[in-house]
N, C-alpha and C positions, 0 to 999 in steps of 0.2 A: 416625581422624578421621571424623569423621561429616559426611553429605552434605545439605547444607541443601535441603530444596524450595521451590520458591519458585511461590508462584502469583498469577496477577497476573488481572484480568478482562477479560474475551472485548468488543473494541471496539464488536461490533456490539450487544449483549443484556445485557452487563455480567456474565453468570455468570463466579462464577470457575470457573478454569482453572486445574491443573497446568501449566507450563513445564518440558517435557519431550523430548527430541528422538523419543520414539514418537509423538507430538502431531503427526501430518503437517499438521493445519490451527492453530500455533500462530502467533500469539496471537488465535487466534478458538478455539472450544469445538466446532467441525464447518464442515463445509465448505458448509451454508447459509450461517453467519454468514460467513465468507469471500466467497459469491459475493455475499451481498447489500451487503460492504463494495466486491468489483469495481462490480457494476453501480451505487453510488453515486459512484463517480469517473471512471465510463465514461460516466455521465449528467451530469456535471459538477456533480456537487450539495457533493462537496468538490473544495475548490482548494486548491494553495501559494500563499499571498500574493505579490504580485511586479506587477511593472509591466508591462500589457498590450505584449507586441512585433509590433510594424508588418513584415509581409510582406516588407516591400523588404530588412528587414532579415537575414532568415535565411538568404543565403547568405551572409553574412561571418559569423554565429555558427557556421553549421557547418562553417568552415574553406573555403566556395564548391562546397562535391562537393553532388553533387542526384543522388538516386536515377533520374532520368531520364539522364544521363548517360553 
């Protein structure tokens, strides 16, 4: 049985890419494209859509434990 490869393109720049597990930066094409996809969600420029949560509210999301604690 032969083994299909499958390449799909790199989020950041769109080259394709092999989907590989020697691919340590997949599904980016290197570990520019990787860090420039970090620092876009570290800089808040993408988000998961979702309904903005009110401070008061995150010790009952997180079960009440606070890393100050």
């Amino acid at each position: 049985m032969s083994e299909r490869t499958l390449k799909v393109n790199c989020p950041t720049c769109k080259e394709i890419v092999t989907w590989h597990e020697k691919n340590a930066f997949r599904p980016f094409c290197s570990e520019r494209c990787k860090l420039i996809d970090f620092g876009e969600w570290a800089s808040e420029r993408h988000s998961i859509a979702g309904e903005p949560v009110d401070p008061e509210d995150l010790p009952q999301l997180s079960g009440g434990r606070h890393s100050d604690d």
